[in-house]
Backbone of each chain as ProteinMPNN parsed JSONL, in Angstrom:
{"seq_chain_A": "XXXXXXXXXXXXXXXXXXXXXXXXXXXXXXXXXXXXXXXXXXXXXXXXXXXXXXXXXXXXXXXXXXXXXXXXXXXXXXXXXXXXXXXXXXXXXXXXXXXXXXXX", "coords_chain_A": {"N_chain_A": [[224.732, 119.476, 101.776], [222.58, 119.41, 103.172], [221.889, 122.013, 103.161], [221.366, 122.359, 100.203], [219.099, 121.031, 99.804], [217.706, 122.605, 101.391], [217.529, 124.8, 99.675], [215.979, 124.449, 97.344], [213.337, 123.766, 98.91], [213.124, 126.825, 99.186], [213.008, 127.363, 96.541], [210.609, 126.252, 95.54], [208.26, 127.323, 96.583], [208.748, 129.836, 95.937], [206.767, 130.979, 94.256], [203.571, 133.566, 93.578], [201.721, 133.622, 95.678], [197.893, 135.306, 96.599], [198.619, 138.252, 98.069], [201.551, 138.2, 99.05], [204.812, 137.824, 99.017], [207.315, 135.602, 98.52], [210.252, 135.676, 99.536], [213.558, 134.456, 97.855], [215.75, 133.047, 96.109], [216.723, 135.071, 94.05], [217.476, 138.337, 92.058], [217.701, 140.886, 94.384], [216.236, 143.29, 92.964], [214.435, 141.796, 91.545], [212.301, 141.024, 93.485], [211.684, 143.642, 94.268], [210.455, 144.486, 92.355], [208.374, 142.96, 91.981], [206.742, 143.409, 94.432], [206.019, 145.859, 94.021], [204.098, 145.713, 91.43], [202.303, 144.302, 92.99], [201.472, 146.431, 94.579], [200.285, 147.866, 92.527], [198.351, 146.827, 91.442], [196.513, 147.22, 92.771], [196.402, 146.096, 95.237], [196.345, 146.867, 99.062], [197.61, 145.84, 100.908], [200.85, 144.427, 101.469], [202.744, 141.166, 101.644], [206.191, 140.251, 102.716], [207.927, 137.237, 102.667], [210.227, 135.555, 104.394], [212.921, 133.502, 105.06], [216.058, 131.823, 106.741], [219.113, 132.47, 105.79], [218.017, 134.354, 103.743], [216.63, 136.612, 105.28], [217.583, 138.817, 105.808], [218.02, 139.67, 103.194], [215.132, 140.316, 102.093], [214.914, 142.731, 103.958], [216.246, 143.812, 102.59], [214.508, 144.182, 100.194], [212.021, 145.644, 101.078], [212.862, 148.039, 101.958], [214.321, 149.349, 100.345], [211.874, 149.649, 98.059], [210.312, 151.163, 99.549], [211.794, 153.361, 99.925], [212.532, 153.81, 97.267], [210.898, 153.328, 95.416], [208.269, 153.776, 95.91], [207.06, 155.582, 97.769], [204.992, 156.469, 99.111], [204.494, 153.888, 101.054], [204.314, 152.43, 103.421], [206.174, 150.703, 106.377], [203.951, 148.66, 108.054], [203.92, 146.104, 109.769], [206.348, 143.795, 111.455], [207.359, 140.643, 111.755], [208.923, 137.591, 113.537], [209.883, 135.012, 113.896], [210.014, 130.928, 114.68], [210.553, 128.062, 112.304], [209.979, 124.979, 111.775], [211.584, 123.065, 109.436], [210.947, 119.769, 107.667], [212.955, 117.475, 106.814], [214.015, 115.609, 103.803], [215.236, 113.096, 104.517], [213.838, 112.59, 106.974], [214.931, 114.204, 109.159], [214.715, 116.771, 111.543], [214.887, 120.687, 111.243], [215.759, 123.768, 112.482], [214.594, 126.595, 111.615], [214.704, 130.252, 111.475], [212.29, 132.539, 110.611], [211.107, 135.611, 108.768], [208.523, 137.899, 108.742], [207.52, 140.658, 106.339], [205.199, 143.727, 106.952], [203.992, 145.477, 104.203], [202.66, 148.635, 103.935], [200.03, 150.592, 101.881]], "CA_chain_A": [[223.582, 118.713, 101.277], [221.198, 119.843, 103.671], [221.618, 123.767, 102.621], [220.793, 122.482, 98.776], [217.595, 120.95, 99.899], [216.472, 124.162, 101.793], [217.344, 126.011, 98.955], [215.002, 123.838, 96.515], [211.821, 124.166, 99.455], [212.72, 127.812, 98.798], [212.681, 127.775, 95.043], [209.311, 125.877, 95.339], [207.548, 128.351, 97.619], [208.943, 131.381, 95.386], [205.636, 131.421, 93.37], [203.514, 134.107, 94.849], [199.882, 133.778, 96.078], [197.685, 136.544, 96.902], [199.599, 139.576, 98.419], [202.362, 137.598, 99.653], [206.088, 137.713, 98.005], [208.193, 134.715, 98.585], [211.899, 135.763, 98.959], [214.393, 133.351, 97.054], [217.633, 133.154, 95.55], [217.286, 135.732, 92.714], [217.939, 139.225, 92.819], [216.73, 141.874, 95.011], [215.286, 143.945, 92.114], [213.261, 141.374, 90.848], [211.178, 141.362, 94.132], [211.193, 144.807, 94.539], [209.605, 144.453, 90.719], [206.798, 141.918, 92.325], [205.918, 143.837, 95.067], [205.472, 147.226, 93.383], [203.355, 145.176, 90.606], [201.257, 144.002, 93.189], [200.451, 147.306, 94.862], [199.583, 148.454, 91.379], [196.891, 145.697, 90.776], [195.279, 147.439, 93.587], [196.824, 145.104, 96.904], [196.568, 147.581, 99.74], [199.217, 145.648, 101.63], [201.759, 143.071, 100.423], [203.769, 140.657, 102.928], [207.232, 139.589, 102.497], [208.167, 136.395, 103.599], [211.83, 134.88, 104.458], [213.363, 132.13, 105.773], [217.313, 131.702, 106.801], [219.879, 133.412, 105.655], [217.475, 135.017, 102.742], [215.941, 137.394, 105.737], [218.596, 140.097, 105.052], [217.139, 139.992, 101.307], [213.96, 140.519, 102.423], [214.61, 143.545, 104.717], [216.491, 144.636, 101.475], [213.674, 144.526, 99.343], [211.252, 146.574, 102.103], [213.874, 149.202, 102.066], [214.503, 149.42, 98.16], [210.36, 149.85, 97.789], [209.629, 152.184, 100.233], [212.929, 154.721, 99.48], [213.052, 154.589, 95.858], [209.821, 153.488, 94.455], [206.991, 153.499, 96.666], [207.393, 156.372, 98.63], [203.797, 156.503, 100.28], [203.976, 152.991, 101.192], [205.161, 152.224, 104.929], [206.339, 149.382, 106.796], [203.027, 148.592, 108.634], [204.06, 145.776, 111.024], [207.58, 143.234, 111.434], [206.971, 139.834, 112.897], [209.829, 136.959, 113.539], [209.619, 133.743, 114.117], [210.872, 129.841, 114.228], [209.734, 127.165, 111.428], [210.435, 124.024, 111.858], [211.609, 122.136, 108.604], [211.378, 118.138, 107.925], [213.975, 117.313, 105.258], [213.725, 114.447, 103.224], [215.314, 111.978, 105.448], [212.744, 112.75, 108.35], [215.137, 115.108, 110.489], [213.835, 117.956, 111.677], [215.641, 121.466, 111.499], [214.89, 124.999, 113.151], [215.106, 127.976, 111.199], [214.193, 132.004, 111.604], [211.869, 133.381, 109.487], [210.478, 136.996, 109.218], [207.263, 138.339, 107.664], [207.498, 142.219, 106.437], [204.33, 143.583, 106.02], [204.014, 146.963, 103.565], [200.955, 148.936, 103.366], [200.0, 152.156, 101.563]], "C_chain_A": [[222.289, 119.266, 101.854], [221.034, 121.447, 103.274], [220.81, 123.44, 100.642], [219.558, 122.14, 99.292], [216.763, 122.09, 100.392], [216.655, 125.087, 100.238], [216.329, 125.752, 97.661], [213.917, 123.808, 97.448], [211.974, 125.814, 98.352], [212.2, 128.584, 97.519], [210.742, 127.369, 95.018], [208.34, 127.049, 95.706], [207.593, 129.861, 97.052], [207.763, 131.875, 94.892], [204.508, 131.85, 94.464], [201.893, 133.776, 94.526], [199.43, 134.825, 96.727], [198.773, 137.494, 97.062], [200.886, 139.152, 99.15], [203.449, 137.295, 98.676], [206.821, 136.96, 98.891], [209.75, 135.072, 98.478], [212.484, 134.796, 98.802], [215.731, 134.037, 96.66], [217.511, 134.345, 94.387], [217.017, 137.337, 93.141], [217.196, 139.978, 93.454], [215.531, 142.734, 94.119], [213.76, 143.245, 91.663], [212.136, 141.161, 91.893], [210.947, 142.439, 94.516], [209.751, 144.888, 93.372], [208.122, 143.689, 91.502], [206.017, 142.866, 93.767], [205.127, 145.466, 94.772], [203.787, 146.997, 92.322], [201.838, 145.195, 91.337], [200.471, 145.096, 93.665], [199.666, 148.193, 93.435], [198.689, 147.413, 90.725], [196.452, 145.756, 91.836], [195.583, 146.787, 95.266], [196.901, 146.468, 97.838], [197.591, 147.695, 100.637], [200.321, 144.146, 100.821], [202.264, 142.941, 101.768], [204.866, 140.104, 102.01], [207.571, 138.736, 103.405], [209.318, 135.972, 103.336], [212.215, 134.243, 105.359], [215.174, 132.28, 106.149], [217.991, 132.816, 106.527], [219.317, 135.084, 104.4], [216.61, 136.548, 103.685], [216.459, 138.521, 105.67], [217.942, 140.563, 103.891], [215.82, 140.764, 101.636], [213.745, 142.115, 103.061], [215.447, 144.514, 103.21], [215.248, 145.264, 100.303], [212.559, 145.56, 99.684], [211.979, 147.628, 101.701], [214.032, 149.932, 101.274], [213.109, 150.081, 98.077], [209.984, 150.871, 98.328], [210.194, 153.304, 100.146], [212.905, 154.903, 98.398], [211.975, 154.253, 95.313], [208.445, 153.756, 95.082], [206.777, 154.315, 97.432], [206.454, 156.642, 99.766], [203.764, 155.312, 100.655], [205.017, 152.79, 102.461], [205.546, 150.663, 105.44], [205.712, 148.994, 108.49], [203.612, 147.448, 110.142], [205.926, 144.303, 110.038], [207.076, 142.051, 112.566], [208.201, 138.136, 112.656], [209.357, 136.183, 114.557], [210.189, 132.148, 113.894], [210.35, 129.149, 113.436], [210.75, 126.24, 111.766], [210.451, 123.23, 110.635], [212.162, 120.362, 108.652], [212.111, 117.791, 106.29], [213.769, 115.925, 104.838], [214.014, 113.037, 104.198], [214.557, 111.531, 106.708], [213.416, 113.671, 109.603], [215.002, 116.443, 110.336], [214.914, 119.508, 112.078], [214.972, 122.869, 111.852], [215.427, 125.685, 111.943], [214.015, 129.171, 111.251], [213.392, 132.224, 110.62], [211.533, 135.029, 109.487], [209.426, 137.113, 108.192], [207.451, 139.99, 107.834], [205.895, 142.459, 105.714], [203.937, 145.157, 105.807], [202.664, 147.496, 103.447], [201.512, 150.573, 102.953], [198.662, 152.816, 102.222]], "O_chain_A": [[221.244, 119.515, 101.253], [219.909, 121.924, 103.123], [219.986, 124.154, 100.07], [218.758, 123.075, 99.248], [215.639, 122.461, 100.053], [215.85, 125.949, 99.887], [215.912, 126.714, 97.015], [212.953, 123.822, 96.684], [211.372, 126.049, 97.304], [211.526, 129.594, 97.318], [209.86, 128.1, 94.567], [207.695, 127.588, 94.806], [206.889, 130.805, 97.41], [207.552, 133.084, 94.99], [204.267, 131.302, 95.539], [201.202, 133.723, 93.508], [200.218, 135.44, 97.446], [199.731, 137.539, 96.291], [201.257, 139.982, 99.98], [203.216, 136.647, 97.657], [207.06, 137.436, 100.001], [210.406, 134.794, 97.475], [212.137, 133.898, 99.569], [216.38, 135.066, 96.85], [218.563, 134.428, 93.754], [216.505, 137.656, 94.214], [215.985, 139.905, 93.244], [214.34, 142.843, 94.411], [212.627, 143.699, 91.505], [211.0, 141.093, 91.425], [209.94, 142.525, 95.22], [208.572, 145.207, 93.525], [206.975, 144.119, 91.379], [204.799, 142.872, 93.942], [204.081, 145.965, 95.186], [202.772, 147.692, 92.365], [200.769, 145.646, 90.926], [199.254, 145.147, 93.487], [198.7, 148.956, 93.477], [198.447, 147.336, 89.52], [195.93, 144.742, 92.3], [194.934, 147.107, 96.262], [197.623, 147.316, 97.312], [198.232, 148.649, 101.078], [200.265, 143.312, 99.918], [202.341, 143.761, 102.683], [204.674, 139.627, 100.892], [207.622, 138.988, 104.609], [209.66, 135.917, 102.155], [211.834, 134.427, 106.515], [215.561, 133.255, 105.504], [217.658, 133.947, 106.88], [219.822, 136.196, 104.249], [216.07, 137.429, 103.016], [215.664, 139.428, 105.423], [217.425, 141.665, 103.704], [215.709, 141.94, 101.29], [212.711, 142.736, 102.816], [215.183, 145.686, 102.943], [215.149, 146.374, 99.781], [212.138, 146.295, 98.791], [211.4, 148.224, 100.792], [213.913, 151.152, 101.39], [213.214, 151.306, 98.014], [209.272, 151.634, 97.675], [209.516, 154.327, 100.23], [213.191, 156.046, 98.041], [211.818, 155.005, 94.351], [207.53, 153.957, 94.284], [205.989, 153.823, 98.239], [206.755, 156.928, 100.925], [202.552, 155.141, 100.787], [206.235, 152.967, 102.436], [205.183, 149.641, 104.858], [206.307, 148.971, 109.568], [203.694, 147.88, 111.291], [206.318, 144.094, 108.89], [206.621, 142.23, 113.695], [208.196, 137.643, 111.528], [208.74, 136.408, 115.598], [210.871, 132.033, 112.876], [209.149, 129.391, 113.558], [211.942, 126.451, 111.987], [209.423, 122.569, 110.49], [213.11, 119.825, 109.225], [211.755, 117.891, 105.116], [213.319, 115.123, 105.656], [213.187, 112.176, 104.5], [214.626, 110.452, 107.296], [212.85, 113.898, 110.672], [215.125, 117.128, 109.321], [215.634, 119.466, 113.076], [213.8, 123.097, 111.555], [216.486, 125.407, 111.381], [212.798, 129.058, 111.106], [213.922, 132.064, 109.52], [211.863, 135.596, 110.529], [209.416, 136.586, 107.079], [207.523, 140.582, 108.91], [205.401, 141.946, 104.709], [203.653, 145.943, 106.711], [201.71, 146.9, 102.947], [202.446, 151.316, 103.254], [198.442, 154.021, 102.094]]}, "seq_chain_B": "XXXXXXXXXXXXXXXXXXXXXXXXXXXXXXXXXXXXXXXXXXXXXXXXXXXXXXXXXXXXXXXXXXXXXXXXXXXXXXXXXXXXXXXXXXXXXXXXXXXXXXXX", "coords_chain_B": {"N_chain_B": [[236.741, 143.716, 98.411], [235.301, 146.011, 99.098], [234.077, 144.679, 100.601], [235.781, 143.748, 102.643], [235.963, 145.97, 104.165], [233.78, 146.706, 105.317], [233.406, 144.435, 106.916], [235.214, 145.083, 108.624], [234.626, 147.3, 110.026], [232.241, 146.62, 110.737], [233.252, 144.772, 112.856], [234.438, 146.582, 114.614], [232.395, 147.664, 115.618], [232.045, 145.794, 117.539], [232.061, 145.831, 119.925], [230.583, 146.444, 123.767], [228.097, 148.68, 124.165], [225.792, 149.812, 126.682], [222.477, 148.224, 126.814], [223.089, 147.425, 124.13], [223.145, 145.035, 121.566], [225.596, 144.258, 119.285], [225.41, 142.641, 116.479], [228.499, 140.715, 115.189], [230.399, 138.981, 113.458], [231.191, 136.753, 115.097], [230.191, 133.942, 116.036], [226.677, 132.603, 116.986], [225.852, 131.567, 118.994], [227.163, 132.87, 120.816], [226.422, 135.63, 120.621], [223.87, 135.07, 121.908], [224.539, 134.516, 124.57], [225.587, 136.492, 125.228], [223.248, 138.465, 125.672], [221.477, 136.995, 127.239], [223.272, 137.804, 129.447], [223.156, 140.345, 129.675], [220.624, 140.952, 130.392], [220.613, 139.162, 132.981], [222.276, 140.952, 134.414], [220.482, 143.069, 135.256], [219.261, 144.56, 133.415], [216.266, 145.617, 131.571], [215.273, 145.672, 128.643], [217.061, 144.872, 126.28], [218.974, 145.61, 123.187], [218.941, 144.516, 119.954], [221.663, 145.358, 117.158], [222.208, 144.515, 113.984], [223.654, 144.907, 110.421], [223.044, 144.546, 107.397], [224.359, 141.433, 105.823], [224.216, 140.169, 107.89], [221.839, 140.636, 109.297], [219.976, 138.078, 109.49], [221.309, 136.94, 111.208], [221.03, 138.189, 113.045], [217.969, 137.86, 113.972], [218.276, 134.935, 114.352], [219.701, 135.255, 116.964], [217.813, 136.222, 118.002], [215.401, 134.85, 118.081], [216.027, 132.34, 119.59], [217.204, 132.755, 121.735], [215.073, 133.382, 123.008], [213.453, 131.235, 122.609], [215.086, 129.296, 123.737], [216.223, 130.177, 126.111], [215.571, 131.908, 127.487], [212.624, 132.201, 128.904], [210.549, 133.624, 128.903], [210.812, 136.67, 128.008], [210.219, 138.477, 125.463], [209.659, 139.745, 121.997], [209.833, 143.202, 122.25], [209.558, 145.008, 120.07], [210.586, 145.817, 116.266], [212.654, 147.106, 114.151], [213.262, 148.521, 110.99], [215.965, 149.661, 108.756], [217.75, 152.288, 106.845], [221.022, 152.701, 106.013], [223.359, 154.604, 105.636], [227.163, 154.404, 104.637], [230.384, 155.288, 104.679], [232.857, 154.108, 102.949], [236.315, 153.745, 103.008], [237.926, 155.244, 100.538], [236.082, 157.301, 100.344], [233.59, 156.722, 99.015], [230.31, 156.344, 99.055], [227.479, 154.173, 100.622], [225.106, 151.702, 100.981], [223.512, 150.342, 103.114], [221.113, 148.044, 104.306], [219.819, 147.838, 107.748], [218.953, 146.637, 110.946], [216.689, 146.632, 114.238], [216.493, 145.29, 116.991], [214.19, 144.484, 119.719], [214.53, 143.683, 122.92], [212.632, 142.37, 125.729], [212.109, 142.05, 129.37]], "CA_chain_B": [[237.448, 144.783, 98.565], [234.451, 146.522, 99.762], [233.305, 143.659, 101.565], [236.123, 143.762, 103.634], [235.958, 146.927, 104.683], [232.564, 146.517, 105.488], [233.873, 143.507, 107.964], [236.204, 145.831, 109.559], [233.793, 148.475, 110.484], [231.512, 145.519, 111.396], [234.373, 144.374, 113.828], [234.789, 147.908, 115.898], [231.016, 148.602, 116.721], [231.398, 144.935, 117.822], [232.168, 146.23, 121.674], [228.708, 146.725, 123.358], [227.677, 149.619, 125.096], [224.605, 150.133, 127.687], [222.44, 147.631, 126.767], [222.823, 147.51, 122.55], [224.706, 143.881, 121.297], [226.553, 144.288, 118.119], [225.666, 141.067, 116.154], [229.15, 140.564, 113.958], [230.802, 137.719, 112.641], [230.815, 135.727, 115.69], [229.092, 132.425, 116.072], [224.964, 133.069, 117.42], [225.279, 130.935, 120.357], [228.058, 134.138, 121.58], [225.73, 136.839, 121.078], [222.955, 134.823, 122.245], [225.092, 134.476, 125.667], [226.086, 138.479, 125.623], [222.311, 138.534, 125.866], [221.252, 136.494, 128.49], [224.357, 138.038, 130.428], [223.153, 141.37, 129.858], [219.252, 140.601, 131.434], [221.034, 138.553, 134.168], [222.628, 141.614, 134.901], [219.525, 143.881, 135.747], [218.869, 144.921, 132.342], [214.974, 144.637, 131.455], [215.417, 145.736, 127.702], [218.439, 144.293, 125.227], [218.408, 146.043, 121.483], [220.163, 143.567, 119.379], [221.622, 145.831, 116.343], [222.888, 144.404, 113.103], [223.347, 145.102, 109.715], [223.392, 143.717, 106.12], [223.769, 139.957, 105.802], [224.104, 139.752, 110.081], [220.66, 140.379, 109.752], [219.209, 137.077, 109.499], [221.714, 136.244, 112.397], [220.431, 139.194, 114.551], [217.135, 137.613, 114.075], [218.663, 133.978, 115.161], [219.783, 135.404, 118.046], [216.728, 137.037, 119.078], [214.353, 133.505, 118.45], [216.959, 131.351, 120.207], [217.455, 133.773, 123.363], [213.782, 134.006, 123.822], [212.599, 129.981, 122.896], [215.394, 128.315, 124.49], [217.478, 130.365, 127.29], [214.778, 132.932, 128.795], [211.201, 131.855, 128.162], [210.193, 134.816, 130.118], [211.736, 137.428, 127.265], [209.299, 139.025, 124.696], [210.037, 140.364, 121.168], [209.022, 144.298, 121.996], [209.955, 145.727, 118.935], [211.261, 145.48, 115.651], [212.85, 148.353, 113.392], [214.71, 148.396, 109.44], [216.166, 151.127, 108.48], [218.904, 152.122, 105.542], [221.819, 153.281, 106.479], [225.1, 154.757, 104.898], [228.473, 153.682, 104.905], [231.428, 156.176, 103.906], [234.464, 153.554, 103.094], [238.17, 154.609, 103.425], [237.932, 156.255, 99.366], [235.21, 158.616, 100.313], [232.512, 156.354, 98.434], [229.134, 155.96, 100.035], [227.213, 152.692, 100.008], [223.981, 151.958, 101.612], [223.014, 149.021, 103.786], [220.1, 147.882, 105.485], [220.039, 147.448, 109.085], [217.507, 145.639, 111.831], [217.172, 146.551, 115.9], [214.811, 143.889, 117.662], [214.052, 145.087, 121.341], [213.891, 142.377, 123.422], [212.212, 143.026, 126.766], [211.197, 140.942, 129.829]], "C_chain_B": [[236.423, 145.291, 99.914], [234.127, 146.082, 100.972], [234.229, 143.727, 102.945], [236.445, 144.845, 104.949], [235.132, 146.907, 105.299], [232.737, 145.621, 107.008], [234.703, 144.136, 109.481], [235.172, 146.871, 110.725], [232.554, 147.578, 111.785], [231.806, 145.342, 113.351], [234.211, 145.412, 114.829], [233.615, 148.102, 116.507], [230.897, 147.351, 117.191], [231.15, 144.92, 119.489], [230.479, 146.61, 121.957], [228.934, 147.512, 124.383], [226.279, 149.515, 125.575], [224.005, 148.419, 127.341], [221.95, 147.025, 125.241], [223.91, 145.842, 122.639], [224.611, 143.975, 120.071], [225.98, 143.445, 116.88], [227.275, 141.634, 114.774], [229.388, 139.171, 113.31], [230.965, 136.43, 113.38], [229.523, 134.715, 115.797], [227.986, 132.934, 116.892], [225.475, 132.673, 118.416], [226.228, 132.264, 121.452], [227.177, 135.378, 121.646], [224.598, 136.167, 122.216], [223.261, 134.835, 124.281], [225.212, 136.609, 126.176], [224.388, 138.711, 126.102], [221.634, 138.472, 126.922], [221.836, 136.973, 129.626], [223.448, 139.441, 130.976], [221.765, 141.264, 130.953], [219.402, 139.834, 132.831], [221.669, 139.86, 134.65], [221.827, 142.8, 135.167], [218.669, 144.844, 134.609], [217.009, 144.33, 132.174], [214.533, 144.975, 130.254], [216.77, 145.092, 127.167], [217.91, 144.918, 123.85], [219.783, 145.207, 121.154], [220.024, 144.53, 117.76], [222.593, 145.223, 114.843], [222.304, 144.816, 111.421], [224.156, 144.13, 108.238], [223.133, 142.199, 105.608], [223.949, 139.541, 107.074], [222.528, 139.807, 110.167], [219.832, 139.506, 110.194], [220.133, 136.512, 110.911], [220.947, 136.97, 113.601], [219.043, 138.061, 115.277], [216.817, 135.63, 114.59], [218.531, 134.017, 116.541], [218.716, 135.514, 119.151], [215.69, 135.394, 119.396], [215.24, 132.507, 119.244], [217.192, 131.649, 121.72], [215.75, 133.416, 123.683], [212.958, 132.376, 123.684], [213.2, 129.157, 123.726], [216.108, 128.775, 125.959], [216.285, 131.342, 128.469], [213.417, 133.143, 128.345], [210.634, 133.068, 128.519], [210.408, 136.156, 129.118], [210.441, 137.289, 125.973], [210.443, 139.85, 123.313], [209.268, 142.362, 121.175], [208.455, 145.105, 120.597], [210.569, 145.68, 117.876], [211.806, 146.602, 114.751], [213.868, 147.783, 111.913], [214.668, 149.649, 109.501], [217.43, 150.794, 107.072], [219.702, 152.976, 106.403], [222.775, 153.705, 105.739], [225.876, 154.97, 105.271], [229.35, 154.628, 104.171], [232.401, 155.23, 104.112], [235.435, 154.388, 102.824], [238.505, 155.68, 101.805], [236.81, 157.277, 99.589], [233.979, 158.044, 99.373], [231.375, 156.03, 99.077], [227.987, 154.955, 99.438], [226.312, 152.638, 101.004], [223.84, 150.414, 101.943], [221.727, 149.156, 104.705], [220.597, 147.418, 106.926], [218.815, 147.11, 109.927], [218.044, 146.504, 113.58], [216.138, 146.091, 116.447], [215.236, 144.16, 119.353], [214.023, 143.937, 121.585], [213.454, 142.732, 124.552], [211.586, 141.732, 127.732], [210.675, 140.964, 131.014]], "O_chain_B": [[236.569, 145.117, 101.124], [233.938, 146.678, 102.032], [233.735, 143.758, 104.071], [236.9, 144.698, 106.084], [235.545, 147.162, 106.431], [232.277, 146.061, 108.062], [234.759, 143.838, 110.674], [235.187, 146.97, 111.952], [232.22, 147.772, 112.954], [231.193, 145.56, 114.396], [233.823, 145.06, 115.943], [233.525, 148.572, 117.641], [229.718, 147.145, 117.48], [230.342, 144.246, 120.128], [229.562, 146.889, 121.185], [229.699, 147.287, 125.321], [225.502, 149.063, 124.733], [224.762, 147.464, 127.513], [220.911, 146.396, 125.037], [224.883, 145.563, 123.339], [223.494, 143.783, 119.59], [226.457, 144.061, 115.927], [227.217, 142.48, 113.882], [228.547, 138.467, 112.75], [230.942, 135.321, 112.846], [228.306, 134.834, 115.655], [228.35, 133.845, 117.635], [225.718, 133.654, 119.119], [225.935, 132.476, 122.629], [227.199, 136.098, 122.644], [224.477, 136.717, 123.311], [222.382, 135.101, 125.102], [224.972, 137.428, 127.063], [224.364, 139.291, 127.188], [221.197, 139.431, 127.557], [221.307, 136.788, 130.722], [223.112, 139.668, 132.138], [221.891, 141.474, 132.159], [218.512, 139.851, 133.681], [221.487, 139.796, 135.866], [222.549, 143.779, 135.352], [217.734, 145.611, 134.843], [216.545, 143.228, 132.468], [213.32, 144.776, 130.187], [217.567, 144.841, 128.071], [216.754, 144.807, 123.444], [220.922, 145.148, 121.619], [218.957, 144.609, 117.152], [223.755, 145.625, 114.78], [221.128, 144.991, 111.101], [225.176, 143.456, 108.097], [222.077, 141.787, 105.127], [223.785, 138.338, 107.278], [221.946, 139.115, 111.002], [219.014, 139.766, 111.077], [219.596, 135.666, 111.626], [220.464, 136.544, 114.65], [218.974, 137.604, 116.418], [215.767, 135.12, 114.98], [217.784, 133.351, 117.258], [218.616, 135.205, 120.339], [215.364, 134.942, 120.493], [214.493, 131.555, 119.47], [217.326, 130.844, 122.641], [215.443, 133.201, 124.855], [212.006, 132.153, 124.431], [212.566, 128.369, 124.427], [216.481, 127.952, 126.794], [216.224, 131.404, 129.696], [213.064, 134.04, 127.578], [209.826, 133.176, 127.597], [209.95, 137.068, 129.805], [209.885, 136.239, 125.654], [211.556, 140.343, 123.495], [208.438, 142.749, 120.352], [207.369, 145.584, 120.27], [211.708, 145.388, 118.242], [210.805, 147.308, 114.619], [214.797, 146.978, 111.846], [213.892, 150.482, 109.971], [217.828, 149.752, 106.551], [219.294, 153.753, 107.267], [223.095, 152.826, 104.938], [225.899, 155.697, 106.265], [229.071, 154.799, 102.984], [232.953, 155.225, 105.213], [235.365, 155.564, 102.465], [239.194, 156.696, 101.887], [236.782, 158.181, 98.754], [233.284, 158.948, 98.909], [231.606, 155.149, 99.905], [227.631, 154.873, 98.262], [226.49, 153.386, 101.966], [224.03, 149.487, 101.155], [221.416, 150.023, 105.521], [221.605, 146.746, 107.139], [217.696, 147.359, 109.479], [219.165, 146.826, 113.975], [214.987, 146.513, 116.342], [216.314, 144.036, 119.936], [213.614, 143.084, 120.797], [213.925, 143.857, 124.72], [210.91, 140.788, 127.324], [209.932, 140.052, 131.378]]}, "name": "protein", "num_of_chains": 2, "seq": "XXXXXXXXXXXXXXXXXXXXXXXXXXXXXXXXXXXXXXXXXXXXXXXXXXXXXXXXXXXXXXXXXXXXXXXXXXXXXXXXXXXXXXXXXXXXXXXXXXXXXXXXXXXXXXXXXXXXXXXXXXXXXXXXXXXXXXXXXXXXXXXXXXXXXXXXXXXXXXXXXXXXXXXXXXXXXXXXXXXXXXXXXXXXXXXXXXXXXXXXXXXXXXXX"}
């Protein structure tokens, strides 16, 4: 029960603002697809952000971008960290996040 | 199939040499201990190395060691990389991998 509710924050949060890509449940490609997009509408850097078990994904999608499509674009800085989520009932749970952040 | 091969391989680099810890399939709060052990034992670096979907555990390990067991303990460093995997048919398969310095 409590893994479906994190995984509905995460759907919420998927939609991206500025230079910042939301990792979520769907596949790796399709954020490789969003972060390529964005350095081609000019973004100099893009961040990837991930939560739980989705931080794997995340270091997938860095990886994917910078080896097969992006080739001048580096992986500027790596920063990890705890968030504290409040779930509907009011209790409070830890989880990992990481921020990747790509520049060209 | 793959996957379990993948598990296996996992399994053998799970022994730790100098001062590298493994993360595999064991429960966090066990690496998070191999950790603490290792810096109790005169160590003043730890590289915690995992790969694939261990990642997001590596990165457990590392915020959990350093908010709740050894306040004192800094994130130095963080690294991704890709790596490849030759399973037992001679097929090669590519995974991401993480190594988070810890230092204190």
């Amino acid at each position: 029960m409590t893994e479906e509710k994190k995984d509905e924050n995460e759907m919420t949060e998927e939609k991206k603002n500025e230079n910042v890509v939301f990792i979520g449940k769907k596949g790796v490609m399709g954020y490789v697809l969003a972060v390529v997009t964005q350095f081609n509408n000019g973004m100099s850097e893009v961040i990837l952000k991930a939560r739980g078990k989705l931080i794997s994904r995340a270091v997938d999608v860095a990886e994917i971008t910078k080896n097969r499509f992006l080739t001048g674009v580096t992986i500027k800085d790596i920063q990890i960290k705890t968030e504290e989520l409040t779930s509907e009932d009011g209790s409070l749970s830890k989880v990992s996040a990481i921020e990747i952040t790509l520049a060209k």
